[in-house]
C-alpha positions in Angstrom: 0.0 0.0 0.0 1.1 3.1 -0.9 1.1 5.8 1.9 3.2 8.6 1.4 4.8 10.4 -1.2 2.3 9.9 -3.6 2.8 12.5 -6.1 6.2 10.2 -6.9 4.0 7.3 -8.0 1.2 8.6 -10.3 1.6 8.1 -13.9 -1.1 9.8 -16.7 -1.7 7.4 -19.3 -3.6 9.5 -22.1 -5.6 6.9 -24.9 -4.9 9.0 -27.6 -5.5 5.7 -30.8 -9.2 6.6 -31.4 -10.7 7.3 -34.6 -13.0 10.1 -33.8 -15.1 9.3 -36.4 -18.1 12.1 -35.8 -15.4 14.6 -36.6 -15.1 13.1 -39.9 -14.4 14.3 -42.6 -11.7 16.6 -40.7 -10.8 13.7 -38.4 -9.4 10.7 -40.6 -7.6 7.3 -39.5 -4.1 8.8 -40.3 -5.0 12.3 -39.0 -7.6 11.7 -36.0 -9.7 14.3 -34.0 -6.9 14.1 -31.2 -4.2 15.6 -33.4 -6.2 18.7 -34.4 -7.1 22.2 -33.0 -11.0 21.2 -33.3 -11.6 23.8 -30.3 -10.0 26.3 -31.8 -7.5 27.3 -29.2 -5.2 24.2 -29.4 -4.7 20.8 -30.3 -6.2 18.1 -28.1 -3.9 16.2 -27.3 -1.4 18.6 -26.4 -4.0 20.4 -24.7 -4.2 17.3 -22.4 -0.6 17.2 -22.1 -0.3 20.9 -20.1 -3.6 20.3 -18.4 -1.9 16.8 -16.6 1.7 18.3 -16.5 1.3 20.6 -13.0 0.8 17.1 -11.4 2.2 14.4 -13.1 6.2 15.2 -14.8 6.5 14.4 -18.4 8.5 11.4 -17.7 5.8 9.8 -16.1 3.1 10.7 -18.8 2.6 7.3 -20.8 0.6 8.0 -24.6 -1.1 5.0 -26.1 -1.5 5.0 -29.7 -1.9 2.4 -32.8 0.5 2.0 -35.3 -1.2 3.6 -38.0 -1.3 7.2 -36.1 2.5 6.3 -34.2 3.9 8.8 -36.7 1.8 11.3 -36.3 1.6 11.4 -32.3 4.9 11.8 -31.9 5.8 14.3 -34.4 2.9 16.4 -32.4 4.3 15.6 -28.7 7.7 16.1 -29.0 8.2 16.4 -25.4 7.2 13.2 -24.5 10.0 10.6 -24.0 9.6 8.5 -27.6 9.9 5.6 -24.9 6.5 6.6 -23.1 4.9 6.3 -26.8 3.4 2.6 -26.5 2.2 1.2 -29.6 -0.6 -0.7 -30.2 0.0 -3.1 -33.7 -3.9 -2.0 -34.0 -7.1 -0.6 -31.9 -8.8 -3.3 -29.8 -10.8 -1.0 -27.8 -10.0 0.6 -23.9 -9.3 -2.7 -22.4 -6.4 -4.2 -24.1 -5.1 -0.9 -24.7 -5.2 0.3 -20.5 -3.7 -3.7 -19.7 -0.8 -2.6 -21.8 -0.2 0.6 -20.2 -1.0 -1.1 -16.8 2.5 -3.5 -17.7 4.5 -1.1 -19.2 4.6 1.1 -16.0 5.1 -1.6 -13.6 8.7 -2.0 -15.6 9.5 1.3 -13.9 7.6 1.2 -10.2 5.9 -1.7 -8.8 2.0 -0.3 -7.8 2.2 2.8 -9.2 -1.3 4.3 -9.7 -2.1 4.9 -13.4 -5.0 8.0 -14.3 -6.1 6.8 -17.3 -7.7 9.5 -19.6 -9.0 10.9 -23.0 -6.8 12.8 -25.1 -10.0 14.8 -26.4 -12.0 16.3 -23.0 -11.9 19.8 -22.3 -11.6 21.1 -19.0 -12.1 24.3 -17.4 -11.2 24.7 -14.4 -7.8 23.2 -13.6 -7.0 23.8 -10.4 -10.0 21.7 -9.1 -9.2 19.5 -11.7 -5.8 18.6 -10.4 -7.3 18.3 -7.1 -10.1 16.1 -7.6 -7.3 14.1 -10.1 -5.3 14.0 -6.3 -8.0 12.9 -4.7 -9.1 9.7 -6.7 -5.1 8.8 -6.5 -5.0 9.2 -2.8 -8.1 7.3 -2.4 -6.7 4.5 -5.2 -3.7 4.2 -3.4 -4.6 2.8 0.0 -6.9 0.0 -1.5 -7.6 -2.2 -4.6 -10.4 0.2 -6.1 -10.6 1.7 -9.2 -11.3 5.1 -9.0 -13.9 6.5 -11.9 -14.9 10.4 -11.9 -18.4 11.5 -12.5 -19.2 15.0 -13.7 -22.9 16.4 -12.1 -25.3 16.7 -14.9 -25.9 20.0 -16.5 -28.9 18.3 -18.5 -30.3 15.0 -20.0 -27.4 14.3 -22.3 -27.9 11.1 -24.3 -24.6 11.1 -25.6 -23.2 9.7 -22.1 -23.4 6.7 -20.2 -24.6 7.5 -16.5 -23.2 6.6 -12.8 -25.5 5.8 -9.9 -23.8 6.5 -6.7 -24.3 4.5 -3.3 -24.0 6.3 -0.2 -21.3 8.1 0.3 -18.0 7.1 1.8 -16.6 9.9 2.2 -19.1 13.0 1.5 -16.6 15.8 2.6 -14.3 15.0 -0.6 -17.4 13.8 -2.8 -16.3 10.3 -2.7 -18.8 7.4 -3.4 -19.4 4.2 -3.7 -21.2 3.1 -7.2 -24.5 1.3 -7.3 -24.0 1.0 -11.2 -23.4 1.8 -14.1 -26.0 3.1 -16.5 -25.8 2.4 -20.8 -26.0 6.0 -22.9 -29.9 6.8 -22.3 -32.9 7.7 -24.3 -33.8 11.4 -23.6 -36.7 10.1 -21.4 -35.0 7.8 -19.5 -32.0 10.4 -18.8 -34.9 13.3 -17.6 -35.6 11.2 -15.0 -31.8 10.3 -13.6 -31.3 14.3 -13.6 -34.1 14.5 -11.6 -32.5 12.5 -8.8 -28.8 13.9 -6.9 -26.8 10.5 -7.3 -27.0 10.1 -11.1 -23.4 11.9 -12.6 -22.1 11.5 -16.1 -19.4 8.9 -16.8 -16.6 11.0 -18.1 -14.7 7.9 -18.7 -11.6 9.2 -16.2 -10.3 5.8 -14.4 -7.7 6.0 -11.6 -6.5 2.5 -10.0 -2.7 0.8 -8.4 -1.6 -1.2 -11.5 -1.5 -4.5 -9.8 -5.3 -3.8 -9.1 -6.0 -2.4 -12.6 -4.8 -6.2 -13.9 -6.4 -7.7 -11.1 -10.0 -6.8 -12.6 -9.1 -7.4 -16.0 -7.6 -10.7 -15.0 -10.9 -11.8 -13.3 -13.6 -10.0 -15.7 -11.4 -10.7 -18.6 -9.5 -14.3 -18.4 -8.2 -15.0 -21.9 -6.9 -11.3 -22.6 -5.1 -11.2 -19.2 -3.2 -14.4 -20.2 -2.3 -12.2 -23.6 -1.2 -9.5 -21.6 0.9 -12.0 -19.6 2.3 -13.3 -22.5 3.4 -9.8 -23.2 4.7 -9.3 -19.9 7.2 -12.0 -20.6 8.5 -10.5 -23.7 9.2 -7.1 -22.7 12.0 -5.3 -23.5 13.3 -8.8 -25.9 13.9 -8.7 -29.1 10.6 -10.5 -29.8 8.7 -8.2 -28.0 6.9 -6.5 -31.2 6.0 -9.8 -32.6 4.4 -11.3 -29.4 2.6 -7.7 -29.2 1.3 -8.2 -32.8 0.4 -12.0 -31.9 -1.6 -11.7 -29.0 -3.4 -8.3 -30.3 -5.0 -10.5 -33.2 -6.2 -13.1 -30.3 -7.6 -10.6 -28.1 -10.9 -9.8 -27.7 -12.0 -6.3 -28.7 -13.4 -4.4 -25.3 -13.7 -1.5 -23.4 -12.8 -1.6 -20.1 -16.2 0.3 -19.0 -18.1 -3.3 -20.4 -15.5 -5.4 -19.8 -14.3 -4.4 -16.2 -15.8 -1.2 -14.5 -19.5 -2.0 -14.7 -18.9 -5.8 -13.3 -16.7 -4.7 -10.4 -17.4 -4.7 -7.3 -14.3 -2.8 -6.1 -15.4 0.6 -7.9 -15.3 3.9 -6.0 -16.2 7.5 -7.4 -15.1 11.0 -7.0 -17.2 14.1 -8.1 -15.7 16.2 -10.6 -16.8 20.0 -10.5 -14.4 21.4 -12.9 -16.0 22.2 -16.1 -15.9 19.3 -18.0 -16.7 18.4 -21.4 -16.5 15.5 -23.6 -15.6 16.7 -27.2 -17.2 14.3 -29.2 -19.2 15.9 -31.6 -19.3 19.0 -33.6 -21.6 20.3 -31.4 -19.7 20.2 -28.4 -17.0 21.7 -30.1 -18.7 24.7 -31.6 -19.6 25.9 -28.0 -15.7 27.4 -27.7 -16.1 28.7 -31.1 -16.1 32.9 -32.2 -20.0 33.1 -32.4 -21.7 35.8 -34.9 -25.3 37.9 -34.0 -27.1 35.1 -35.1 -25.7 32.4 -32.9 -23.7 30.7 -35.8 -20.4 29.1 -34.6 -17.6 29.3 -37.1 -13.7 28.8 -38.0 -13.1 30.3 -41.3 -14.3 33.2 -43.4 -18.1 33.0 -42.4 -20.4 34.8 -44.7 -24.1 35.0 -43.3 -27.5 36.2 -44.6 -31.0 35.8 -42.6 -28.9 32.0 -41.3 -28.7 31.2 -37.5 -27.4 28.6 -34.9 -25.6 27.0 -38.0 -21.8 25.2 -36.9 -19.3 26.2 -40.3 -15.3 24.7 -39.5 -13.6 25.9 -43.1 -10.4 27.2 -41.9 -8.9 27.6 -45.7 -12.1 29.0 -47.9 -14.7 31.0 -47.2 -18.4 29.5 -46.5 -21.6 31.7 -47.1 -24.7 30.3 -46.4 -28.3 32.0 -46.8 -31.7 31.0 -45.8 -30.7 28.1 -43.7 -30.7 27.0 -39.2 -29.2 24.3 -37.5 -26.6 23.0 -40.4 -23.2 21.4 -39.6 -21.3 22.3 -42.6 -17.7 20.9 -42.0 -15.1 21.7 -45.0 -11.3 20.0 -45.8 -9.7 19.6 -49.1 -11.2 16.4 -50.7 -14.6 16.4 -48.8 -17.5 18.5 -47.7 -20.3 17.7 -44.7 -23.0 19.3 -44.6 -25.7 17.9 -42.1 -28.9 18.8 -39.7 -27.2 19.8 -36.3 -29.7 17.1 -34.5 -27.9 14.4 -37.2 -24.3 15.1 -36.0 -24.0 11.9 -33.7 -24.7 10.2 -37.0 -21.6 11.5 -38.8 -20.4 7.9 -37.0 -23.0 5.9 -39.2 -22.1 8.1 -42.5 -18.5 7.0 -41.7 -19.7 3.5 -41.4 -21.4 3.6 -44.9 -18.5 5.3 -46.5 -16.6 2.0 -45.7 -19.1 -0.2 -47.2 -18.8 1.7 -50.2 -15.2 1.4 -50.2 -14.4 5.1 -50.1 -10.9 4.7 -48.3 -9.3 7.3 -50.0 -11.8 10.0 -48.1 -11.3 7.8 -44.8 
């Protein structure tokens, strides 16, 4: 158990091998959502890199990542030690990809606690970021919990999955124990968890030991913990890359909210009051956008006439629209979207049928 001195055994892993596909067709598989300035201030992931840095050093900042965007990542964190880049041969999902991290930091300290977060939130308020970030590691550090964060709810969001909290084990420092886990809701069913003062969004922020963190994936998750041992074994030999590849075609395809979190028993909570947002859709974007009379959200050259509440991203040619509301109109070089506002979780699906069709060269 880890006591003392904590701040010496946190490490950040930051999952930065998504796709963001509902960013397409800005966000591609060689160029994801992570890598660009979609807010408009900075890019994401090194956004995430100074938001984590005033408590956890850079040496101790891990960045997972596939193959296919390896090149990419590092050329765009620089100041991350190309050793703490960890490579997946492909994306399996959260599960395999947090295991990984989970073995590569015990190389360097035995039951070190590992935060484990998106490279594409946005977060406002730091300072109570970093604390609540303490907080979870503190209370992951004296026991084999894993630590989750759950942001109040500013509305009925459908886009998130929901955490019911048990009665607190520590109210003072908004610490709870979790009753369950709830899927991403339909708008009725989410009016009614708002309604009540121990539903929270899942902001998908996991703090845990890394003995513990394999722990739950060895019991929820058998055969990809005997992968992950496998890998273990080969670390740092020269076959390491080829046992990496090997087991990552066995293993099965999971996120660690399905395939750990929501069967554990051993899952605690802290509330997180610091502004947070998930950028995972235009939408969510455009809020930190310049805005024009009309409520249209824009980066570019916007050119408006009797248009409102429309969300226009055409950083390199001008976009003038005329007679038209609630359009996501999303411009790059070799491909325009233009879609209903209320039809931007779809750009997921549209990405989806654009495969079928074969249309890799827009992918």
């Amino acid at each position: 158990m880890i006591t003392s001195g904590i701040n010496d055994y946190i490490y950040a892993v930051i999952m930065a091998g998504g796709s963001g596909t509902r960013f397409w067709p800005m966000s591609r598989k060689s160029r994801p959502k992570q890598l660009l300035n979609i807010t408009g201030d900075e890019i994401l992931l090194t956004k995430t890199i100074e938001l984590i840095t005033p408590i956890i050093p850079i040496d101790r900042i891990e960045i997972i990542t596939t193959l296919l965007q390896a090149d990419a990542v590092k050329n765009t964190v620089s100041q991350i030690p190309e050793e703490n880049i960890i490579i997946e041969p492909f994306g399996k999902n959260t599960a395999p990809a947090i295991g990984l991290s989970a073995l590569t930091i015990e190389r360097d300290i035995k039951d070190a606690v590992m935060v484990v977060m998106p490279a594409d939130h946005y977060i406002e308020d730091k300072k109570r970021f970093h604390q609540t970030i303490m907080a979870g590691a503190s209370q992951a550090s004296q026991g084999d919990f894993i630590v989750t964060i759950g942001i109040p709810p500013r509305g009925p969001e459908t886009g998130y999955g929901y955490i019911e909290a048990d009665v607190g084990t520590d109210k003072k420092n908004g610490i709870y124990a979790v009753k369950s886990f709830h899927e991403k809701p339909d708008i009725n069913t989410a009016r009614r968890f708002i309604k009540q003062d121990n539903f929270f969004w899942n902001s998908g922020i996991f703090i845990a030991k890394t003995s513990t963190m394999l722990k739950e994936i060895e019991e929820y998750l058998p055969d990809n913990y005997k992968g992950l041992m496998k890998i273990k074994a080969s670390l740092g030999a020269d076959e390491e890359s080829d046992v990496i590849n090997n087991v990552y075609k066995e293993m099965e395809s999971i996120s660690i909210d399905y395939g750990v979190i929501e069967k554990s028993s051993h899952v605690l909570m802290v509330e997180g009051n610091f502004g947070w947002n998930d950028v995972g859709s235009w939408p969510s974007a455009a809020q930190y956008w310049p805005k024009d009379s009309n409520k249209n959200s824009f980066i570019g050259d916007l050119i408006s006439l009797d248009s409102s509440q429309c969300i226009v991203y055409s950083p390199k040619k001008p976009v003038a629209v005329l007679g038209v509301k609630d359009l996501v109109i999303v411009e790059d070089e070799d491909a325009l979207l233009v879609c209903k506002k209320e039809n931007s979780q779809d750009v997921k699906k549209l990405v989806e049928t654009l495969k079928s069709m074969g249309r890799d060269e827009i992918l």
